[in-house]
C-alpha atoms as an extended CHARMM CRD file, in Angstrom:
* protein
*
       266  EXT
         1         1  UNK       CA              0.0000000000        0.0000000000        0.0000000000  PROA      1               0.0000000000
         2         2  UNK       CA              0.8520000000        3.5730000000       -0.8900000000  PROA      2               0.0000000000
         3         3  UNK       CA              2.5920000000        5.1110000000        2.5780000000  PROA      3               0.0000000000
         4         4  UNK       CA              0.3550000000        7.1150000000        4.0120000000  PROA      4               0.0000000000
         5         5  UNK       CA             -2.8650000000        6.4960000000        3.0410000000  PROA      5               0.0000000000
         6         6  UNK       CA             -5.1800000000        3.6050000000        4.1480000000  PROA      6               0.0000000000
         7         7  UNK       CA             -8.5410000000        3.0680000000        3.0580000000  PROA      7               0.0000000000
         8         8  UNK       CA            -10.2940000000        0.2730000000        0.5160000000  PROA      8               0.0000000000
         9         9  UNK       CA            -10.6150000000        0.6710000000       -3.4710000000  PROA      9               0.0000000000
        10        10  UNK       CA             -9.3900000000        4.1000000000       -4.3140000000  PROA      10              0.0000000000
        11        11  UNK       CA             -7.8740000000        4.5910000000       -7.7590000000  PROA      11              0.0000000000
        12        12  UNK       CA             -5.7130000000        7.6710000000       -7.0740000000  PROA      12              0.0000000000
        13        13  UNK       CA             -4.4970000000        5.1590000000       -4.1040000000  PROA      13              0.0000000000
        14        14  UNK       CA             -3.8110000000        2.2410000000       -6.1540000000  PROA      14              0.0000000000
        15        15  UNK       CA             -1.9630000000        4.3450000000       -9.1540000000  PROA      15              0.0000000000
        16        16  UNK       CA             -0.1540000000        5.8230000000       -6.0370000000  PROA      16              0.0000000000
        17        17  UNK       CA              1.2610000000        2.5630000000       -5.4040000000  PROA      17              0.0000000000
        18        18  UNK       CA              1.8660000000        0.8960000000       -8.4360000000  PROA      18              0.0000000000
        19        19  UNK       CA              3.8860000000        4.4800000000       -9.1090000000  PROA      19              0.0000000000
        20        20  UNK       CA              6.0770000000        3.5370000000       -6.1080000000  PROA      20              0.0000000000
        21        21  UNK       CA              6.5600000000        0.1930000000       -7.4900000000  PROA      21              0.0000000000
        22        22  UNK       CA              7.4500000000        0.8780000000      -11.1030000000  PROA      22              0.0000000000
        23        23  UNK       CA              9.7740000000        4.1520000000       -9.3150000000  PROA      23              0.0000000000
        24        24  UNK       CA             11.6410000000        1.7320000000       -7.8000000000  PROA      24              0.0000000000
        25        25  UNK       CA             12.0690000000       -0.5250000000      -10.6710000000  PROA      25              0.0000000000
        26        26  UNK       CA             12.8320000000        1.7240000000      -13.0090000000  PROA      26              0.0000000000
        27        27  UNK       CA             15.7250000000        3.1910000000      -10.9260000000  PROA      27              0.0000000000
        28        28  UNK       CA             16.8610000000       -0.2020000000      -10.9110000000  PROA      28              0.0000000000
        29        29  UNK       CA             17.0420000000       -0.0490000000      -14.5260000000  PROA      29              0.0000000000
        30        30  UNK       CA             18.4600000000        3.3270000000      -14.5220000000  PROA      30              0.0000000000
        31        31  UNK       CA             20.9380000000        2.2800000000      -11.8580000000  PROA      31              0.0000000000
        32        32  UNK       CA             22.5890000000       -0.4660000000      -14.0510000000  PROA      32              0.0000000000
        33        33  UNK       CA             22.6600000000        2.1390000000      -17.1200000000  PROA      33              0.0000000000
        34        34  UNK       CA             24.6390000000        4.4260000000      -14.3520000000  PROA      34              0.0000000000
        35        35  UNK       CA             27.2310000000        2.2690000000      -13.1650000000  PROA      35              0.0000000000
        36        36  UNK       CA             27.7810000000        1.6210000000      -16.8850000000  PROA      36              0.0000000000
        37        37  UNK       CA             27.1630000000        4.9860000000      -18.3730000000  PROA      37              0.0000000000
        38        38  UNK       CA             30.5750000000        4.9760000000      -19.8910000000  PROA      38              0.0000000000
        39        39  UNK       CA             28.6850000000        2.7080000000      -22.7360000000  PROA      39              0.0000000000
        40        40  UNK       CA             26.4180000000        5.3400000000      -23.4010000000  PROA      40              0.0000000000
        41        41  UNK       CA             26.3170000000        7.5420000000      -26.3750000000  PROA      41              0.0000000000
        42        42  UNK       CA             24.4280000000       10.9350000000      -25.4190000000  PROA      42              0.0000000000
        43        43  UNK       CA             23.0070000000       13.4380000000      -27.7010000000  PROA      43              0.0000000000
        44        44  UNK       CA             22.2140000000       16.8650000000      -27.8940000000  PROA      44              0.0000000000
        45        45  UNK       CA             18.4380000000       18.2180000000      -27.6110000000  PROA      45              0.0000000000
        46        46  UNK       CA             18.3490000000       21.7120000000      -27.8210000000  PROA      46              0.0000000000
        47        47  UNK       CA             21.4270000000       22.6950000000      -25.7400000000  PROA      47              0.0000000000
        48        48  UNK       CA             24.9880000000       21.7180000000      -25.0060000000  PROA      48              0.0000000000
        49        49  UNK       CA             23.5580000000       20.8500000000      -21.5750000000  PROA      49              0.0000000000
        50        50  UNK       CA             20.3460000000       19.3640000000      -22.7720000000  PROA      50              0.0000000000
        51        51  UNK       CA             21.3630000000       15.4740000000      -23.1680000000  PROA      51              0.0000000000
        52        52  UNK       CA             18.9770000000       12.2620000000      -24.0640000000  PROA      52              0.0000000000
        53        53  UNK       CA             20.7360000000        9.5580000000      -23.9140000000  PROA      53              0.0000000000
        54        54  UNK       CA             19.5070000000        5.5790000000      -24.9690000000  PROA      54              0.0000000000
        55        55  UNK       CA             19.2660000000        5.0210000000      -21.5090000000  PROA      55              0.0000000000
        56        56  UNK       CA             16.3080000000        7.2300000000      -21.4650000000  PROA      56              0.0000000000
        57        57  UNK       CA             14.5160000000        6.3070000000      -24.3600000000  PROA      57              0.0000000000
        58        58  UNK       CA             14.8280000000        2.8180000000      -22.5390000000  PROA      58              0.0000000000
        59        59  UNK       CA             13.1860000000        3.3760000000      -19.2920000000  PROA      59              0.0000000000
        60        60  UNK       CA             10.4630000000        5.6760000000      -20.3700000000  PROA      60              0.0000000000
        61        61  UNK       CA              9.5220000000        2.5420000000      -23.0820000000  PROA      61              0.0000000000
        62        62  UNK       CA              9.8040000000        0.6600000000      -20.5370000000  PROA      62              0.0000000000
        63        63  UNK       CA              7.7270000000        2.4920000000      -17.8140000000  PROA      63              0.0000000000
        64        64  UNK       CA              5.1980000000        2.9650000000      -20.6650000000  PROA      64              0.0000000000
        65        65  UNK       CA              4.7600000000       -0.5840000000      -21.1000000000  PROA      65              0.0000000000
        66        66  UNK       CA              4.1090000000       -1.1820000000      -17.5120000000  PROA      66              0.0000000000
        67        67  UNK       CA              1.5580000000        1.6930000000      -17.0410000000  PROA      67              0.0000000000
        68        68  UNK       CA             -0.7200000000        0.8270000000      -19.7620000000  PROA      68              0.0000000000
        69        69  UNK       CA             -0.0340000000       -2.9830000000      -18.4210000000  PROA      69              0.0000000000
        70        70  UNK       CA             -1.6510000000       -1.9870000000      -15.0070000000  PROA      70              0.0000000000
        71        71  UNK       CA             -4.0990000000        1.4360000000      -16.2530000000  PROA      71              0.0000000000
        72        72  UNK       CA             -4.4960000000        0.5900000000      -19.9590000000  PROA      72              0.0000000000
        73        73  UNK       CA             -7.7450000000        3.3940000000      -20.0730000000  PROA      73              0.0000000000
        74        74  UNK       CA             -4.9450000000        5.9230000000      -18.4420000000  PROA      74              0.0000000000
        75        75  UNK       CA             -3.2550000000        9.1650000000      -20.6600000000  PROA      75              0.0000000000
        76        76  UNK       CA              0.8500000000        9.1560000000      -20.6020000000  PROA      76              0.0000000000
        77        77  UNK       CA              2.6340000000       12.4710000000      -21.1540000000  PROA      77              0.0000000000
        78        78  UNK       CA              6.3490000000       12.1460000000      -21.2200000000  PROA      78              0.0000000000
        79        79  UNK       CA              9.9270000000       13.7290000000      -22.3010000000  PROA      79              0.0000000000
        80        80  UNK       CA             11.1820000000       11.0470000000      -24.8930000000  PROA      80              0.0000000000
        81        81  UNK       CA              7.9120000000        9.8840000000      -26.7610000000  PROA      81              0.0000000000
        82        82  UNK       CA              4.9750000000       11.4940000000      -27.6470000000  PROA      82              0.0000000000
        83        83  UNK       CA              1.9660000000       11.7650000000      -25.3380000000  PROA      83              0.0000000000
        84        84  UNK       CA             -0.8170000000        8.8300000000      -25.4330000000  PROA      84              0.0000000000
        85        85  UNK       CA             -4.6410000000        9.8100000000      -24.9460000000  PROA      85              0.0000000000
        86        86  UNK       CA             -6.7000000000        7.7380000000      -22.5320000000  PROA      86              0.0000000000
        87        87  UNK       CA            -10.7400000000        7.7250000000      -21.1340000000  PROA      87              0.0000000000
        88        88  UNK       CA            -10.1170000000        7.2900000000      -17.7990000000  PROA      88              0.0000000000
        89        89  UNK       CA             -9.2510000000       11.0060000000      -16.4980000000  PROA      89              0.0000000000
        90        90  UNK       CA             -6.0350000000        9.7110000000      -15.1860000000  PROA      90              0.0000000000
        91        91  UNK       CA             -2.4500000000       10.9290000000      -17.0970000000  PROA      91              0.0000000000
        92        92  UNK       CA              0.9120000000       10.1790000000      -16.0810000000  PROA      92              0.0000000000
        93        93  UNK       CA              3.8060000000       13.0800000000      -16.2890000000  PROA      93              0.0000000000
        94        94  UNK       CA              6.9750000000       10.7550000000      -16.5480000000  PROA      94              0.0000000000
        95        95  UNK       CA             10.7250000000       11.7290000000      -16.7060000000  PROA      95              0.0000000000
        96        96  UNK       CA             12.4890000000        8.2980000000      -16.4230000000  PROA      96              0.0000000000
        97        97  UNK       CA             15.9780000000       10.1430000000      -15.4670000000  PROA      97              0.0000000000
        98        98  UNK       CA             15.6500000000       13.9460000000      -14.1400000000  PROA      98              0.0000000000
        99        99  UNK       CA             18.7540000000       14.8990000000      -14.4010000000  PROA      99              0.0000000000
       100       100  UNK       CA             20.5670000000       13.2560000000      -17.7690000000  PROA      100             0.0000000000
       101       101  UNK       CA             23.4470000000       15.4710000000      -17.2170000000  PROA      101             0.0000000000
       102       102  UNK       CA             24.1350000000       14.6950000000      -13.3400000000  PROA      102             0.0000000000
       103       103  UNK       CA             23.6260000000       11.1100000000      -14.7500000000  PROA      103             0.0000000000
       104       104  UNK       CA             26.2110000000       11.0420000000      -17.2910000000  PROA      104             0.0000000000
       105       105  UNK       CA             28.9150000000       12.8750000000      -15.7730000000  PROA      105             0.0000000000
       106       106  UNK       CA             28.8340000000       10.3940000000      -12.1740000000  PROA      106             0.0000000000
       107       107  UNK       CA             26.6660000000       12.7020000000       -9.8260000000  PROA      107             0.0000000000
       108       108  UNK       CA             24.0610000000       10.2720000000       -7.7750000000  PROA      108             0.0000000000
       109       109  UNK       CA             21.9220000000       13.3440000000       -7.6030000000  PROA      109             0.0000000000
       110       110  UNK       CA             19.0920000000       12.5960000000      -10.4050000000  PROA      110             0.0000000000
       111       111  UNK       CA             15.5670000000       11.2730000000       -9.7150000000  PROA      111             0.0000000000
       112       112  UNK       CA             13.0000000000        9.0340000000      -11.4700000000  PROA      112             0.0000000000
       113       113  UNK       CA              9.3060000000       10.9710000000      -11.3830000000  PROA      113             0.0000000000
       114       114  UNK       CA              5.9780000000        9.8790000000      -11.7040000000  PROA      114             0.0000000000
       115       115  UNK       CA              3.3380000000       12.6780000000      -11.8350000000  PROA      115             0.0000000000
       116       116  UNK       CA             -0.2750000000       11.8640000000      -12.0110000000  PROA      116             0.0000000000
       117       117  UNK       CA             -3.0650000000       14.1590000000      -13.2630000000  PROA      117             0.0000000000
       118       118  UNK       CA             -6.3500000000       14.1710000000      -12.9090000000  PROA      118             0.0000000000
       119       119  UNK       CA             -8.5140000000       17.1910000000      -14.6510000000  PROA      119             0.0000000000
       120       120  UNK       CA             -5.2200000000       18.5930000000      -15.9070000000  PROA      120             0.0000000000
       121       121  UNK       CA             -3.5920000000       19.1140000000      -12.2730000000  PROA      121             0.0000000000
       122       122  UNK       CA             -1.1520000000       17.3450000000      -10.0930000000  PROA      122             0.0000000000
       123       123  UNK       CA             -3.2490000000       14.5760000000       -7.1920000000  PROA      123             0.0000000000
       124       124  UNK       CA             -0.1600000000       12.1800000000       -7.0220000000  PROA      124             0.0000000000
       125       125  UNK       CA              3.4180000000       11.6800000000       -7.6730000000  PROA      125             0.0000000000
       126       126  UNK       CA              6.9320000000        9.9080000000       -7.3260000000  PROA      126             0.0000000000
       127       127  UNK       CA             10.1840000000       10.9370000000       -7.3700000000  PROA      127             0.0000000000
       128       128  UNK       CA             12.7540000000        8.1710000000       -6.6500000000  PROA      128             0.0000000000
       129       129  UNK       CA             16.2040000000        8.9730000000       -5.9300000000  PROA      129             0.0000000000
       130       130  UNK       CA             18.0240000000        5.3430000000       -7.0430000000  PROA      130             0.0000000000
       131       131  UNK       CA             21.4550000000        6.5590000000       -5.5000000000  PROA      131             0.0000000000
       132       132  UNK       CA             20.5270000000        8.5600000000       -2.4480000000  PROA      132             0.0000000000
       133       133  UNK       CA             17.7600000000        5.3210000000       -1.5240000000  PROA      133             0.0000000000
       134       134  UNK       CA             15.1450000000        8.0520000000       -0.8690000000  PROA      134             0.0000000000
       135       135  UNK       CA             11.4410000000        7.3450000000       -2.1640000000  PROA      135             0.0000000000
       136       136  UNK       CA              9.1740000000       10.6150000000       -1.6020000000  PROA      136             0.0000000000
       137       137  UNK       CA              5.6100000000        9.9120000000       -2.7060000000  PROA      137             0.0000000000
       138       138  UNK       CA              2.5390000000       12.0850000000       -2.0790000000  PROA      138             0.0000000000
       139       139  UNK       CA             -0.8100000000       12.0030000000       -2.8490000000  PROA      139             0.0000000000
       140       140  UNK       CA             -3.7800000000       14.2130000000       -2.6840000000  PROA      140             0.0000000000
       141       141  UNK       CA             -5.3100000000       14.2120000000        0.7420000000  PROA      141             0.0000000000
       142       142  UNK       CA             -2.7440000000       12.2570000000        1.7390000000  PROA      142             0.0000000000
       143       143  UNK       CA              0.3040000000       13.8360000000        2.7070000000  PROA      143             0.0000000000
       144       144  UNK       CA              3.7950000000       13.5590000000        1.3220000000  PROA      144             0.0000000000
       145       145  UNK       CA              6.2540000000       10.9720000000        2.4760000000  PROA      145             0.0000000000
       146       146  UNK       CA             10.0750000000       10.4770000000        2.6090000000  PROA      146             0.0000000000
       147       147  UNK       CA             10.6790000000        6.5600000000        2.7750000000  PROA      147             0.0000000000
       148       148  UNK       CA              7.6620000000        6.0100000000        4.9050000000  PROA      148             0.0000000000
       149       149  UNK       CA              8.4140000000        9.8730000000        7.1070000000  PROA      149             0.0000000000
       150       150  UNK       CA              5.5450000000       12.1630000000        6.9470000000  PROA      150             0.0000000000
       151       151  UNK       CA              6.8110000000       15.5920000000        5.3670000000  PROA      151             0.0000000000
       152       152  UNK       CA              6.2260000000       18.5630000000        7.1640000000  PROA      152             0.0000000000
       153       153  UNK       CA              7.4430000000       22.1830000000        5.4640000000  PROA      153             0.0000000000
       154       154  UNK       CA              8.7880000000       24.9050000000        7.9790000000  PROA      154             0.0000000000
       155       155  UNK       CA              6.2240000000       27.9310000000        7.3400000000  PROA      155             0.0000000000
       156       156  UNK       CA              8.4470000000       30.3370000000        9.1100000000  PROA      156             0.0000000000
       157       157  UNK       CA             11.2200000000       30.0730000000        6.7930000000  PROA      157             0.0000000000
       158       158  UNK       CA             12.0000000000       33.0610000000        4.6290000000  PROA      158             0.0000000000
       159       159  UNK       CA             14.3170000000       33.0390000000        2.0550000000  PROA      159             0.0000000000
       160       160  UNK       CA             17.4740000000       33.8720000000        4.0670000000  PROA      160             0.0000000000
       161       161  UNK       CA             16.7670000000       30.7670000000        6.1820000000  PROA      161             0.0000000000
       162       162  UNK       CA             18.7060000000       28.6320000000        4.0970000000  PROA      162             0.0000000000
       163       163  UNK       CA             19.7090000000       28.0230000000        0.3800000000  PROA      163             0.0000000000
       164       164  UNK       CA             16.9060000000       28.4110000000       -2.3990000000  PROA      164             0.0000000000
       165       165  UNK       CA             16.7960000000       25.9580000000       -5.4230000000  PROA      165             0.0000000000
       166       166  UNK       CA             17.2430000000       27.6530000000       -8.7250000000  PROA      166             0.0000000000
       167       167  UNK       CA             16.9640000000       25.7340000000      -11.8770000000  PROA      167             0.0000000000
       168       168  UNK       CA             17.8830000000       27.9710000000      -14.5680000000  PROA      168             0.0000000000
       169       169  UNK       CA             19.4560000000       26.0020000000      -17.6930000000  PROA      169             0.0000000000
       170       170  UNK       CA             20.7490000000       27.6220000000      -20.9550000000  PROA      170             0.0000000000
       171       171  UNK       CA             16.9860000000       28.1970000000      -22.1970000000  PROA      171             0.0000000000
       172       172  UNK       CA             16.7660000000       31.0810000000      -19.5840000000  PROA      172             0.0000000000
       173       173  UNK       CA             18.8000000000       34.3150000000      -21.0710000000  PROA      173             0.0000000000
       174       174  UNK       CA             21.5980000000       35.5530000000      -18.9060000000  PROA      174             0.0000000000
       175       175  UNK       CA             19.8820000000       39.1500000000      -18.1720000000  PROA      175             0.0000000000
       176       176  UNK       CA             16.9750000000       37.4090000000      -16.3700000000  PROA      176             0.0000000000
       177       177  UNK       CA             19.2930000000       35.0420000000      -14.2790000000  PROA      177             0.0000000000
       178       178  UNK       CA             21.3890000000       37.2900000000      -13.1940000000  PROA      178             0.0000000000
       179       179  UNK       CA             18.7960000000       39.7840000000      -12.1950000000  PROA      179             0.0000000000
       180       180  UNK       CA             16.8910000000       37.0950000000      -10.2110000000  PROA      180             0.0000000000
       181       181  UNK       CA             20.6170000000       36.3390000000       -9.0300000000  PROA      181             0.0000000000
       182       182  UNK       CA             21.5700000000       39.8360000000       -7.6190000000  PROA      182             0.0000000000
       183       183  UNK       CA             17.8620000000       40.4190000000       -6.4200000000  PROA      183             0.0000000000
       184       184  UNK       CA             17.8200000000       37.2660000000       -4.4240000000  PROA      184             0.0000000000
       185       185  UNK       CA             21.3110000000       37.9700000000       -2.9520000000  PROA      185             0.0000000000
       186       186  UNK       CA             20.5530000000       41.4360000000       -1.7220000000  PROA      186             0.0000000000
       187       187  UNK       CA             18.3460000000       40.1260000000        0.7590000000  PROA      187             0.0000000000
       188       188  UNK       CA             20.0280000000       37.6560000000        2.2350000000  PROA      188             0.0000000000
       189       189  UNK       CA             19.1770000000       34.1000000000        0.0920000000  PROA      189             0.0000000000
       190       190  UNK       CA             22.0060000000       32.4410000000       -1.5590000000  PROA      190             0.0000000000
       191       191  UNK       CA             21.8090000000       29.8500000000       -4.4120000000  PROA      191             0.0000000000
       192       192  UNK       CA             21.5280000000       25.9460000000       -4.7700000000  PROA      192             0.0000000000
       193       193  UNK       CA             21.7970000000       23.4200000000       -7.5920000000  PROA      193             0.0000000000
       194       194  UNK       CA             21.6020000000       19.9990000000       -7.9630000000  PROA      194             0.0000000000
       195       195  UNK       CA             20.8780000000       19.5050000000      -12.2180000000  PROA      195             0.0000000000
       196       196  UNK       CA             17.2250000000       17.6490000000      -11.3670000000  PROA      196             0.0000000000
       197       197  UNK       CA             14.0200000000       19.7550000000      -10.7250000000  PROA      197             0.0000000000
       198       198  UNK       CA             12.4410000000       16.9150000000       -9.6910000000  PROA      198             0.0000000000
       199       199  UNK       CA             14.8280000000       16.5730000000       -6.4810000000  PROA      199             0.0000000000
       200       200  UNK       CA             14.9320000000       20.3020000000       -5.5380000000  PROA      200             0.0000000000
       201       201  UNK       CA             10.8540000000       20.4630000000       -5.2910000000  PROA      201             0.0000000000
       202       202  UNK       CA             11.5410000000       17.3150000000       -3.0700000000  PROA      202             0.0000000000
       203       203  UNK       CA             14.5680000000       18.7790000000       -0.9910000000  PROA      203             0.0000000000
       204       204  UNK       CA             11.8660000000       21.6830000000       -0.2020000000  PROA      204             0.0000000000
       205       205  UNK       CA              9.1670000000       19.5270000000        0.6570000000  PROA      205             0.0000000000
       206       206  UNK       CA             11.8710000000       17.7880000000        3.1800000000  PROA      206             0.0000000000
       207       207  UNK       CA             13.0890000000       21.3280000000        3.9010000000  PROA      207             0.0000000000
       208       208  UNK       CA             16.3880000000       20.7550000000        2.7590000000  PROA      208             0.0000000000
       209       209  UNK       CA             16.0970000000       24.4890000000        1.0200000000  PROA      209             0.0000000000
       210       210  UNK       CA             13.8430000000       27.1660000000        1.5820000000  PROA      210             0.0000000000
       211       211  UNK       CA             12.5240000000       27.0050000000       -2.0250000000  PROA      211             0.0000000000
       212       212  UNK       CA             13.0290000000       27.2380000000       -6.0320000000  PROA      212             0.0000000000
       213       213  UNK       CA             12.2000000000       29.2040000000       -8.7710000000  PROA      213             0.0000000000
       214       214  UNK       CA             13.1170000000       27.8720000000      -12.1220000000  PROA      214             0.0000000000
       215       215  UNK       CA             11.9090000000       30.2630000000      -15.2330000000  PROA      215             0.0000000000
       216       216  UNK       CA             11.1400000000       27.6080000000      -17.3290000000  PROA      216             0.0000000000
       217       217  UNK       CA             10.0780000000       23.9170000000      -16.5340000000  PROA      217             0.0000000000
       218       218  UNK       CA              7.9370000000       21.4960000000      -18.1640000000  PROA      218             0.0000000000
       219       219  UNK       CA              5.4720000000       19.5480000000      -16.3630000000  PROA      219             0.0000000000
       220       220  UNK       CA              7.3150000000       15.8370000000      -16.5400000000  PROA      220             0.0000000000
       221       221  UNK       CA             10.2620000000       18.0680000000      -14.6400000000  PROA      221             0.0000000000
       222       222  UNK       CA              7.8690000000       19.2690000000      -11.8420000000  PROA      222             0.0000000000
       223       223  UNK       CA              4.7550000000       17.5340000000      -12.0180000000  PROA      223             0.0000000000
       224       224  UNK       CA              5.8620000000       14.8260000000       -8.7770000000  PROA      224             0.0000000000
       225       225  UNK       CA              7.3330000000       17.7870000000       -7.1810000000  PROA      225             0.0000000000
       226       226  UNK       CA              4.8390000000       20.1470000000       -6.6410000000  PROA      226             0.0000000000
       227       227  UNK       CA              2.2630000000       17.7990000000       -5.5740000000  PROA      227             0.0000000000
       228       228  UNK       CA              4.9170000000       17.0690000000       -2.6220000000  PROA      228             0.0000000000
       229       229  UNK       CA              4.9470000000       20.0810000000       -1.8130000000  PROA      229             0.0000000000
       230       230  UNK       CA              1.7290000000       20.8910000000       -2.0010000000  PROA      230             0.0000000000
       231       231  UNK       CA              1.0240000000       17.8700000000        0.4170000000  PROA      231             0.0000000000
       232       232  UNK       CA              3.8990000000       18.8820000000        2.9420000000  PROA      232             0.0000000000
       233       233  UNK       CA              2.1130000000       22.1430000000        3.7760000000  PROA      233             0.0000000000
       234       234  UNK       CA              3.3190000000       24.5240000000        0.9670000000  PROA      234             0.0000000000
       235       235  UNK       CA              2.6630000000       26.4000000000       -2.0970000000  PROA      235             0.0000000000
       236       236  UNK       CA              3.5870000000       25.2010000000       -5.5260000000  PROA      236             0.0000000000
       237       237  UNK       CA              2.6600000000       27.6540000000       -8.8080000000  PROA      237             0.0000000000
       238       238  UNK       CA              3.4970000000       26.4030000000      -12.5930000000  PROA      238             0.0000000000
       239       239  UNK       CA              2.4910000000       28.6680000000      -15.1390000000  PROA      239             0.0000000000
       240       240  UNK       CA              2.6010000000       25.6980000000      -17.6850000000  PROA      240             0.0000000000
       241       241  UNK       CA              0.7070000000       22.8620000000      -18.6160000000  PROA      241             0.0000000000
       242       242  UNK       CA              0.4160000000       19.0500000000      -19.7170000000  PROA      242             0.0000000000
       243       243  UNK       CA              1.6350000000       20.9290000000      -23.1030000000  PROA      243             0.0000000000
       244       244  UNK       CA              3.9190000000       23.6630000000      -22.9420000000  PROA      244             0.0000000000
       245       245  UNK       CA              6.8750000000       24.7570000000      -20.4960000000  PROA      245             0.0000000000
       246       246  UNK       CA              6.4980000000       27.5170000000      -17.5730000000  PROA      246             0.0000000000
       247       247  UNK       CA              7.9740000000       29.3090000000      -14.5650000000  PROA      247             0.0000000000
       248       248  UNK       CA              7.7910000000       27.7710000000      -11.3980000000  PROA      248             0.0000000000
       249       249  UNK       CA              7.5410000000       28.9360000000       -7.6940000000  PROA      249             0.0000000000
       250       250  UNK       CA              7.9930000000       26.6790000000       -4.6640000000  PROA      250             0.0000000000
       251       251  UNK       CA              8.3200000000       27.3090000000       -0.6630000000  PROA      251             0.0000000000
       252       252  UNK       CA              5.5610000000       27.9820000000        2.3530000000  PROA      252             0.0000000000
       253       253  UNK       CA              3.4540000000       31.3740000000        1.8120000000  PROA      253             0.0000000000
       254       254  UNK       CA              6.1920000000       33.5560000000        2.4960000000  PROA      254             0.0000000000
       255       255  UNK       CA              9.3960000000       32.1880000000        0.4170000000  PROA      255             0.0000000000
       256       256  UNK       CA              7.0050000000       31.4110000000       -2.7170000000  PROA      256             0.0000000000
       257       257  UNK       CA              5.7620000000       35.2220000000       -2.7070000000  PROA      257             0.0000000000
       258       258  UNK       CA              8.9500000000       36.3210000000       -2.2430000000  PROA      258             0.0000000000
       259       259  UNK       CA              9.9280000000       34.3300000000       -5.3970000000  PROA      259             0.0000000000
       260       260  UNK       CA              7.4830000000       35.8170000000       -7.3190000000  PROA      260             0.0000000000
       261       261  UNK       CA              8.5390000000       38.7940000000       -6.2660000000  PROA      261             0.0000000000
       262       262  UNK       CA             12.3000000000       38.4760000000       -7.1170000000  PROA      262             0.0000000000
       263       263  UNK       CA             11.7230000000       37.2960000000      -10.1080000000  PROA      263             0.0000000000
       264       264  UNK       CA              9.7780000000       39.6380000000      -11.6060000000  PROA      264             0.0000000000
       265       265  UNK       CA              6.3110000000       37.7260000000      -11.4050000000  PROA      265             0.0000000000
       266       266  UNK       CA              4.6620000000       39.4880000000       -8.7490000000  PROA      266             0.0000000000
């Protein structure tokens, strides 16, 4: 069972928990591609930065297979493949490795995530951390959980507290990072980066950082995430969709309007 949530037939519950499963053994997968990335031939997307790589293509395939296996009636919107229509008001947002370039270069720091939607908005998700052995799953109603530890966000924290997630990649221009750069640093926050948005909506769910602003996400990269947060007692905005990239603002009340704020949003 899904941790965290009890109950009889509930089919948010039971995707919940088959997306824990198929997390876990799709990391596996990704794992063995890791310790053997050296095999690997990556190319370039749409940036020097911006990497696919076979291993991938192979998991999301695979974690394609397996959904439509257990929720055949369910929609699939992911990074490698085109998205897949279904009738049954479920969708899964799938990235099968958040964080290609972490991956290939030998950083443990990149995350399997399952989103699910329901009426084109976030109600469960995944994100599966294969080197760190950390599973955080949340659910709508539910809660979020850290390997079976109920998440709880600090609402006092500003964004001075600690460090503050910022995803920027080469799609953002260099005039609006550094403004959001100096603006955040003139009152006290100071930046962190690990290469998977998936992990950093996590780390402030867990309130490993204050929060994160990224200018331009697209929902497989955040989908997981903000539900967590969301769940753990904080605010999560995405100005994108199921179909097109967006800004995104995480952190309790006062770090996510102070986000906005920095960068130019609010």
């Amino acid at each position: 069972m899904a941790s965290g949530l009890n109950g009889g037939a509930d089919p948010l519950r039971d995707r919940l928990a088959i997306a824990e499963k198929l997390a876990r053994r799709a990391g596996g997968r990704a794992k063995a591609f890791f310790l053997n990335r050296d095999t690997l031939h990556p190319e370039l997307k749409s940036a020097s930065q911006d990497l696919v790589s076979e291993a991938d293509r192979a998991i999301e395939a695979w974690l394609r297979g397996a959904i439509r296996k257990h929720f055949p009636d369910d929609g699939i919107v992911g990074e490698e493949e085109a998205a897949s229509e279904g009738g049954s008001g479920f969708v899964w947002v799938i990235d099968p490795i958040d964080g290609t370039m972490p991956f290939l270069v030998g950083q443990p720091n990149w995350t399997v995530s399952l989103g699910i939607a329901r009426e084109k908005r976030p109600v469960a998700g995944v994100i599966y951390a294969p080197m760190l052995k950390e599973l955080y799953s949340a659910a709508e109603g539910g809660g979020a959980w850290l390997n079976g530890r109920v998440l709880t966000m600090n609402p006092d924290w500003t964004v001075a507290s600690t460090t503050i997630g910022f995803g920027a990649t080469q799609k953002a221009t260099p005039g609006e990072v550094g403004a959001f750069v100096e603006a955040l640093y003139r009152e006290g926050g100071v930046l962190f980066r690990v290469g998977s948005g998936a992990l950093m909506l996590a780390y402030v769910a867990a309130n490993r950082i204050a929060g994160y602003f990224d200018p331009m996400l697209y929902c497989w990269d955040c989908w997981a995430g903000m539900i967590l947060v969301r769940e753990a007692g904080g605010i999560a905005t995405f100005d994108g969709d199921l179909g097109r990239p967006g800004p995104i603002w995480a952190g309790n009340r006062h770090v996510h309007a102070d986000l906005r704020r920095l960068s130019g949003a609010a």
